[in-house]
N, CA, C and O atoms as CSV, one atom per row, in Angstrom:
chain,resi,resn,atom,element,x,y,z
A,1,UNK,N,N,14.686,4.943,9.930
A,1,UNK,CA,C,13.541,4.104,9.653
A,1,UNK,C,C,13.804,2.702,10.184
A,1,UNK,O,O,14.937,2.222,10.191
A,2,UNK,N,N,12.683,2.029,10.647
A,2,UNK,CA,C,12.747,0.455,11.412
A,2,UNK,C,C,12.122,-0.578,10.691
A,2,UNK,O,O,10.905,-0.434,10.583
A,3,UNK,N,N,12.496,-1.349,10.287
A,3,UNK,CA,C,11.763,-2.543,9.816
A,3,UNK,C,C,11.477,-3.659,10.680
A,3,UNK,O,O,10.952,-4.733,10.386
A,4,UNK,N,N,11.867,-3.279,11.696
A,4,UNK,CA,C,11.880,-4.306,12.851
A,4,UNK,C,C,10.571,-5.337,12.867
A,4,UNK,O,O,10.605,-6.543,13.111
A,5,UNK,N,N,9.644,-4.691,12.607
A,5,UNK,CA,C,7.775,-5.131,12.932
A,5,UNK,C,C,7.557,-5.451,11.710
A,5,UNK,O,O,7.758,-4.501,10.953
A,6,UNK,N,N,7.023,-6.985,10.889
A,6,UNK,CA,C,6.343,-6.556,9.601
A,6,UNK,C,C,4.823,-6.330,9.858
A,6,UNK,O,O,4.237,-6.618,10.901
A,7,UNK,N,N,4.143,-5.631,8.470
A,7,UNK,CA,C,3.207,-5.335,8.521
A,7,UNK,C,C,1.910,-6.680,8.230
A,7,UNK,O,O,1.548,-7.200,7.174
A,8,UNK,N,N,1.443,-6.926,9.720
A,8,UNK,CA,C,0.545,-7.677,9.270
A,8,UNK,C,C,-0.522,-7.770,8.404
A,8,UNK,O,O,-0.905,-6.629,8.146
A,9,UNK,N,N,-1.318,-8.784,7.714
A,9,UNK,CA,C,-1.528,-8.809,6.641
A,9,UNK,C,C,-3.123,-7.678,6.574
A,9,UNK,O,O,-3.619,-7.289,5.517
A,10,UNK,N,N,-3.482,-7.457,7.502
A,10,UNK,CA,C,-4.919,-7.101,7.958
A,10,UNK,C,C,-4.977,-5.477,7.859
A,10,UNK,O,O,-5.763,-4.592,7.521
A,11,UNK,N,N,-3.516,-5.654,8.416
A,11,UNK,CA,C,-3.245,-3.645,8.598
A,11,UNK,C,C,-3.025,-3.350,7.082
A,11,UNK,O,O,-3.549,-2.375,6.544
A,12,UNK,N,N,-2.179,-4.289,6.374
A,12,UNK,CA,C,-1.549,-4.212,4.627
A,12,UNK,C,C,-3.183,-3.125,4.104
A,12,UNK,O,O,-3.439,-1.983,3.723
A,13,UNK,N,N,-3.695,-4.049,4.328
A,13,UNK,CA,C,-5.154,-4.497,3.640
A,13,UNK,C,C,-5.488,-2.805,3.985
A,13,UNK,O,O,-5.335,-1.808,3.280
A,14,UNK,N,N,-5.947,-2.948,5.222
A,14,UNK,CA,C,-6.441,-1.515,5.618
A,14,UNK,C,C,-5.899,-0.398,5.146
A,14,UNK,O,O,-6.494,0.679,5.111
A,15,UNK,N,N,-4.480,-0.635,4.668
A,15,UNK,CA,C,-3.349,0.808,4.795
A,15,UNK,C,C,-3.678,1.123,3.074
A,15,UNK,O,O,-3.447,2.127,2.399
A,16,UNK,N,N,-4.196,0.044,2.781
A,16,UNK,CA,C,-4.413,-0.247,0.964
A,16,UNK,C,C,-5.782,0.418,0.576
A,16,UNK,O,O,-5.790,1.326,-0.254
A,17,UNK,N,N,-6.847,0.013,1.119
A,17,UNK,CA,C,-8.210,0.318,1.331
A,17,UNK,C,C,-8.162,1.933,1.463
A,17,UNK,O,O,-8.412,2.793,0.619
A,18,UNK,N,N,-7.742,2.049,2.854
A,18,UNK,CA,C,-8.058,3.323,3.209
A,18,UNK,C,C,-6.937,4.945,3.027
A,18,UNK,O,O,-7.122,6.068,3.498
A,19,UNK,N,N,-5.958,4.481,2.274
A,19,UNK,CA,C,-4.868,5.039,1.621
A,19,UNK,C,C,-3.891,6.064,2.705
A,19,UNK,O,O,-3.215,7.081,2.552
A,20,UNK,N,N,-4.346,4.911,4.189
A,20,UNK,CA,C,-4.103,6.179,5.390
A,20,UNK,C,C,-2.842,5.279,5.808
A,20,UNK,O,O,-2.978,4.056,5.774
A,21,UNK,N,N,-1.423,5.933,6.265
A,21,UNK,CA,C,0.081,5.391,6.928
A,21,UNK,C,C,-0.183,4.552,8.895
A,21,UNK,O,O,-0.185,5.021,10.033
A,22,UNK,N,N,-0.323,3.465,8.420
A,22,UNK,CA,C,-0.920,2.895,9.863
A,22,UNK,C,C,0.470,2.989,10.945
A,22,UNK,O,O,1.556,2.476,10.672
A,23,UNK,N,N,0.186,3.726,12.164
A,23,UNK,CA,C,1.268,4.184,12.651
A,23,UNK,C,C,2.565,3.166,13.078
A,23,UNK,O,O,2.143,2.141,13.616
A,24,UNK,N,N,3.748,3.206,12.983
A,24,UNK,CA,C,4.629,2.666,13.045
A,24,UNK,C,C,4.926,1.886,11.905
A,24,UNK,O,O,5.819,1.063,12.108
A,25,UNK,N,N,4.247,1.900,10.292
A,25,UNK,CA,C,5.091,0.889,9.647
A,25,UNK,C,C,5.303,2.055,7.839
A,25,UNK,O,O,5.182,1.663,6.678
A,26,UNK,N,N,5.611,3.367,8.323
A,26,UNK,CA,C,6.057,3.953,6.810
A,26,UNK,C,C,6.974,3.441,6.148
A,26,UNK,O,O,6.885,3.184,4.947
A,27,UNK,N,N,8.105,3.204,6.957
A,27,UNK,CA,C,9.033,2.657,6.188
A,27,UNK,C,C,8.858,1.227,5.486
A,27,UNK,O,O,9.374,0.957,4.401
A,28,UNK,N,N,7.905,0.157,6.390
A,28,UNK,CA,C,7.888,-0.544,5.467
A,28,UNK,C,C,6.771,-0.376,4.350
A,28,UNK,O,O,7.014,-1.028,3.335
A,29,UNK,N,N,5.767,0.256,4.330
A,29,UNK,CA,C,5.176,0.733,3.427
A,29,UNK,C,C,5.844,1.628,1.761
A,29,UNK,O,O,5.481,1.714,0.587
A,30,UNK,N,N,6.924,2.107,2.578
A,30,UNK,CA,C,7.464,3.139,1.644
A,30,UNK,C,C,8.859,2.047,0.572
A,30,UNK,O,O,9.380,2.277,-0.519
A,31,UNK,N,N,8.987,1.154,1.334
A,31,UNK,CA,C,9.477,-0.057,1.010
A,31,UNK,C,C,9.167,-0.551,-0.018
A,31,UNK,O,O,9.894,-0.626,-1.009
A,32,UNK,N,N,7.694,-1.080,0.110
A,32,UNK,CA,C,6.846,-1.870,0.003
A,32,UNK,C,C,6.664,-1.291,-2.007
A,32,UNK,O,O,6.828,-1.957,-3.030
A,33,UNK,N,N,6.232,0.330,-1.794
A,33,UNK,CA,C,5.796,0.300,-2.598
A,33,UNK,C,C,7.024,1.027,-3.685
A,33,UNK,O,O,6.661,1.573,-4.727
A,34,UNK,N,N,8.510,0.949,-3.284
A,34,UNK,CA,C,9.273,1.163,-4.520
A,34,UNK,C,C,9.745,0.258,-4.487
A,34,UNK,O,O,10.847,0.361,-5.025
A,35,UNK,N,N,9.399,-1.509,-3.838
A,35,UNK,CA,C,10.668,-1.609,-4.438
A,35,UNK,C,C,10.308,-3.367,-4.641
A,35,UNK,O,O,11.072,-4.229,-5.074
A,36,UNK,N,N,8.834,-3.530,-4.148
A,36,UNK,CA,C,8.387,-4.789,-4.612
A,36,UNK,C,C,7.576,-4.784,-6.052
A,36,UNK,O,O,7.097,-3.817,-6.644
A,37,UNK,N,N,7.577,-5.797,-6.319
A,37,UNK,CA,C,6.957,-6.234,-8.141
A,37,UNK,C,C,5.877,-5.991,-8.200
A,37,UNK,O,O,4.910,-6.372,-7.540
A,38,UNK,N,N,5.995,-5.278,-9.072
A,38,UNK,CA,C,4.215,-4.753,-9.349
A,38,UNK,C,C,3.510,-5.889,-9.018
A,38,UNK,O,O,2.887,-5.914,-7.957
A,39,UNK,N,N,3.513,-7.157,-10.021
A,39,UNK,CA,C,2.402,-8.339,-9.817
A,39,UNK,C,C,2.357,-8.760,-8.636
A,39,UNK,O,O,1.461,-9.584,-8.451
A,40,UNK,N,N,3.329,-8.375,-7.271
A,40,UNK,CA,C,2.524,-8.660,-6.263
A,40,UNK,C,C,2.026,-7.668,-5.248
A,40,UNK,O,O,1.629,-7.699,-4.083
A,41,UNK,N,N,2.257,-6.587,-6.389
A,41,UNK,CA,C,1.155,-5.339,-5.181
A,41,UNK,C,C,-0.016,-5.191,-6.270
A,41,UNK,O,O,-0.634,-4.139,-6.107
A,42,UNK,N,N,-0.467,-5.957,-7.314
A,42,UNK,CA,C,-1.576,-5.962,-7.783
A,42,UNK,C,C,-2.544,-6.724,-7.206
A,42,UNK,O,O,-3.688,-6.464,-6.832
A,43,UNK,N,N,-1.647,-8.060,-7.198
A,43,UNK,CA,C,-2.376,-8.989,-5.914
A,43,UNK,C,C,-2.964,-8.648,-4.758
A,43,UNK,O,O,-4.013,-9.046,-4.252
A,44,UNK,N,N,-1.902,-7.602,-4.276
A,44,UNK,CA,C,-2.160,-7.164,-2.831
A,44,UNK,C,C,-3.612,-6.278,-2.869
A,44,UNK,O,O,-4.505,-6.444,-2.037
A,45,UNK,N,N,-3.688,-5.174,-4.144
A,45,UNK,CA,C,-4.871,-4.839,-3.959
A,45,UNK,C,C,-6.069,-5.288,-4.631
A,45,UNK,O,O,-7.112,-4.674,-4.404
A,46,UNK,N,N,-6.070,-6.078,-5.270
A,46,UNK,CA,C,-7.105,-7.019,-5.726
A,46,UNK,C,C,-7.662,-7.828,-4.807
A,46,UNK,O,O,-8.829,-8.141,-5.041
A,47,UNK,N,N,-6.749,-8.629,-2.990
A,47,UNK,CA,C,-7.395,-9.439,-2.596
A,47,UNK,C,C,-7.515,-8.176,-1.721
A,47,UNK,O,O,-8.478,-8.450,-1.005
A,48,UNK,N,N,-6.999,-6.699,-1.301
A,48,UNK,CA,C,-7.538,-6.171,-0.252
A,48,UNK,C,C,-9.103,-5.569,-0.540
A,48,UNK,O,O,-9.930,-5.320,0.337
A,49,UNK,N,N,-9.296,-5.390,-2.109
A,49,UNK,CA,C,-10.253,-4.549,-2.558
A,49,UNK,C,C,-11.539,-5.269,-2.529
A,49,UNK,O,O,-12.619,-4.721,-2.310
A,50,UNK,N,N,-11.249,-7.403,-2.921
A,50,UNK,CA,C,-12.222,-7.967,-2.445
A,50,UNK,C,C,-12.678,-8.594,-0.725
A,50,UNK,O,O,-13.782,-8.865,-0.251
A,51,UNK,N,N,-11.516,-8.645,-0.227
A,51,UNK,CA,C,-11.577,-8.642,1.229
A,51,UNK,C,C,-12.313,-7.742,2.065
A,51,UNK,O,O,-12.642,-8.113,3.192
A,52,UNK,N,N,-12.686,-6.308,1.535
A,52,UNK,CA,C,-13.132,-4.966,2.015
A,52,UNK,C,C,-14.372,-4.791,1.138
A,52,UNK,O,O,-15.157,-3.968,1.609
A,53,UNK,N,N,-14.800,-5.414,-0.148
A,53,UNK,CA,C,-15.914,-5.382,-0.824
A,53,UNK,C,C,-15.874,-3.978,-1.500
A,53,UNK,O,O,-16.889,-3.303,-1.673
A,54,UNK,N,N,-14.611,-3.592,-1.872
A,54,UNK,CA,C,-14.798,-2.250,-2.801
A,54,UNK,C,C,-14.172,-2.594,-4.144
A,54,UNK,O,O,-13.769,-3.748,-4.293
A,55,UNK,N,N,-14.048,-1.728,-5.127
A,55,UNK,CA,C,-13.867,-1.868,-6.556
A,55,UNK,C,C,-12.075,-1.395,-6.295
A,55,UNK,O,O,-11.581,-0.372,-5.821
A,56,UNK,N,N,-11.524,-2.513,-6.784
A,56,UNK,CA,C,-9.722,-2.344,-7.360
A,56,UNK,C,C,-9.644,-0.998,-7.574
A,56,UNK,O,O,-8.820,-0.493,-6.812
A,57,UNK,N,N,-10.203,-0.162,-8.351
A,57,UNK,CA,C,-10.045,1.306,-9.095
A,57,UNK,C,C,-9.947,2.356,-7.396
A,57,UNK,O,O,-9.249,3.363,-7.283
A,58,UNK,N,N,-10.688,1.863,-6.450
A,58,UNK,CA,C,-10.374,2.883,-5.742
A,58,UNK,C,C,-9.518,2.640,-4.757
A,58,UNK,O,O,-8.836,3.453,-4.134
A,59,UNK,N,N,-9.587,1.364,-4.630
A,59,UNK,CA,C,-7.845,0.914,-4.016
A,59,UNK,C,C,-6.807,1.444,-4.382
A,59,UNK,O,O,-5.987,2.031,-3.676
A,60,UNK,N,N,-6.775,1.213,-5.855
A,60,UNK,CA,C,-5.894,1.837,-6.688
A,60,UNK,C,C,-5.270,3.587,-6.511
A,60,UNK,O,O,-4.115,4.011,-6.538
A,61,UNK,N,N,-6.611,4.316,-6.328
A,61,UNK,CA,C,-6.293,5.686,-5.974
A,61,UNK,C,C,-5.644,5.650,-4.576
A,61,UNK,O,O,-4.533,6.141,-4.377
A,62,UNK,N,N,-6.408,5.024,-3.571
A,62,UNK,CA,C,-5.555,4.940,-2.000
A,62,UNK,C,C,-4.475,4.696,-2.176
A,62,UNK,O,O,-3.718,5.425,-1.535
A,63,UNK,N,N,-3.882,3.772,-2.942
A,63,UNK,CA,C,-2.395,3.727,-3.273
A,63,UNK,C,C,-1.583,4.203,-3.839
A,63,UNK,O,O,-0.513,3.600,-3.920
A,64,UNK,N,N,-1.758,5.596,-4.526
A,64,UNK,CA,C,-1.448,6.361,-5.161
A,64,UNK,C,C,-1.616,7.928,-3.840
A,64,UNK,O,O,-0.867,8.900,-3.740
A,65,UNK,N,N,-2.550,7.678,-3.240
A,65,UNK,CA,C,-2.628,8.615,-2.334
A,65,UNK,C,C,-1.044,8.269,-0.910
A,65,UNK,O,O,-0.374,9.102,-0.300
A,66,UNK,N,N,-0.989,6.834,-0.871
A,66,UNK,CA,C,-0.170,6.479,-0.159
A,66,UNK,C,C,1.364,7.333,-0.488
A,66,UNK,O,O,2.106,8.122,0.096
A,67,UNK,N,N,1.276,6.488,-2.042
A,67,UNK,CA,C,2.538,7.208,-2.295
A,67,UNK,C,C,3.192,8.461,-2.122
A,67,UNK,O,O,4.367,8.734,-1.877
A,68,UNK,N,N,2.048,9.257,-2.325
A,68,UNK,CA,C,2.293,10.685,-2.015
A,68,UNK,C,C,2.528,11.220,-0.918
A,68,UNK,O,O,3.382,12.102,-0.822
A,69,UNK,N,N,1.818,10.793,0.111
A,69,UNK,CA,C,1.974,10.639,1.408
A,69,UNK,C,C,3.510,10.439,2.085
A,69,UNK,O,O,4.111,11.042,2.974
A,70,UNK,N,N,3.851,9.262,1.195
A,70,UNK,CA,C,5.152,8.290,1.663
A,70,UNK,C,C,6.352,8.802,0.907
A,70,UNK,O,O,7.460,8.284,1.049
A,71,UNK,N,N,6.093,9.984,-0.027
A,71,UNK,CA,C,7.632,10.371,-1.327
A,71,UNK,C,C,8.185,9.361,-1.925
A,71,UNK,O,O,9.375,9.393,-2.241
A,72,UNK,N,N,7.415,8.339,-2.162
A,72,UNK,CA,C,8.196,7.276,-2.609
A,72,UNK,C,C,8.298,7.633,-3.831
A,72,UNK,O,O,7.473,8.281,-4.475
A,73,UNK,N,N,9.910,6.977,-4.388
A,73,UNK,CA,C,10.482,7.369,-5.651
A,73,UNK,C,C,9.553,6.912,-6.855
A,73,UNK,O,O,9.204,7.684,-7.747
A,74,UNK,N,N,9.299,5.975,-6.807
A,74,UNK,CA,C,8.280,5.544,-7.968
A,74,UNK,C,C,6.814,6.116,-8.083
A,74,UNK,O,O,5.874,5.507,-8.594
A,75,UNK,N,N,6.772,7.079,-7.661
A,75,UNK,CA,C,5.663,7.842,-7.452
A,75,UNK,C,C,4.986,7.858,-9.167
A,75,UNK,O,O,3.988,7.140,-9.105
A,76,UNK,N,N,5.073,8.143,-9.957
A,76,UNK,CA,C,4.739,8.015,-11.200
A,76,UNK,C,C,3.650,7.106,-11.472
A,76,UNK,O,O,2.530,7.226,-11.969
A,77,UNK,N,N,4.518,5.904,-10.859
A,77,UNK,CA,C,4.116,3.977,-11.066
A,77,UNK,C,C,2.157,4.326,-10.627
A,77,UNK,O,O,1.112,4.156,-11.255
A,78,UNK,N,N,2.475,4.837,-9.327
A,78,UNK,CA,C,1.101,4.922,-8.744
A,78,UNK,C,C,0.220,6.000,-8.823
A,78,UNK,O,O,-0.886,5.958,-8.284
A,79,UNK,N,N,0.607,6.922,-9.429
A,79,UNK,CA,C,-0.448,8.237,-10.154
A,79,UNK,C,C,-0.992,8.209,-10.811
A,79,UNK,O,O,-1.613,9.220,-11.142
């Protein structure tokens, strides 16, 4: 896995929204979501959910769909 590239903030948004692995950044995604603080991936989908004009709750599922996607260990956190 590469961390070389971070994920700009636009793709974050999109990868959050649309609960789809934007190509080249799983690992930091898979990163992202075991191993940063909740309060700032709440943030993250609160400003992606108003940035995109949809309701937190289904952000929420895309990110839970992510996880699954991604095997991330904290999988629980986001189900």
């Amino acid at each position: 896995m590469s961390y070389v590239q971070e994920v700009p903030p636009d793709t974050l948004g999109h990868a959050l929204v649309s609960g789809g692995v934007p190509k080249g950044y799983a690992a930091q995604l898979t990163h992202l979501l075991d191993e940063a603080p909740v309060p700032l991936l709440v943030m993250a989908v609160e400003e992606a959910a108003a940035n995109d004009g949809v309701a937190p709750k289904a952000v929420w599922r895309n990110v839970a769909k992510l996880a699954r996607s991604l095997a991330v260990h904290r999988q629980g956190l986001w189900a």
